[in-house]
Residue, then its C-alpha position, 0 to 999 in steps of 0.5 A: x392660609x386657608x390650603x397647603x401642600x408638602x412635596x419632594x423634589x430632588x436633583x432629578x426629575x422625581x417629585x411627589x406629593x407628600x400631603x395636601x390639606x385639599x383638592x385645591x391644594x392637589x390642583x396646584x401642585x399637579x399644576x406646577x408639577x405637569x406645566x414645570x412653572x410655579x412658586x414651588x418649583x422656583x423655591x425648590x431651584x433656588x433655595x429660596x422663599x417665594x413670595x406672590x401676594x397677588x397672582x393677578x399682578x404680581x410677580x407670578x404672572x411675569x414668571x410663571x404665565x401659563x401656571x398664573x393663568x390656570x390657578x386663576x382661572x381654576x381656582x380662587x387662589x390669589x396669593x402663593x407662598x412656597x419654603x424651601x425646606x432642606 
């Protein structure tokens, strides 16, 4: 794991940045928080981990194209793991 991110979603629309290990980190999260799309915010509407080993042809594309697309293209991000903690 080279960055991580801690964030707070509720049953709203409120969400927060709690702790990031990097700028990169940052990036992902403003990401899926501005675009509404991302692991982060599948496992927070389900409850469950979510898994993407490989943002180029895994899962991910399918599920969350335009945030797919800019982690790749912005970064050097190629795998993303998010837990649900409740």
């Amino acid at each position: 794991m080279s960055t991580a991110a801690i964030s707070l979603l509720t049953g709203s629309v409120a969400r927060q940045t709690l702790a990031v290990t990097d700028g990169t980190a940052q990036l992902l999260e403003d990401l899926q928080f501005s675009l509404n799309e991302g692991a982060c915010m599948e496992a927070a509407s389900t409850g469950r981990p979510v898994l993407v080993a490989d943002l180029q042809k895994g899962s991910g594309v399918a599920q969350w194209p335009v945030v797919a697309a800019a982690v790749l293209e912005h970064t050097a991000v190629r795998a993303v793991f998010a837990l649900p903690l409740q």
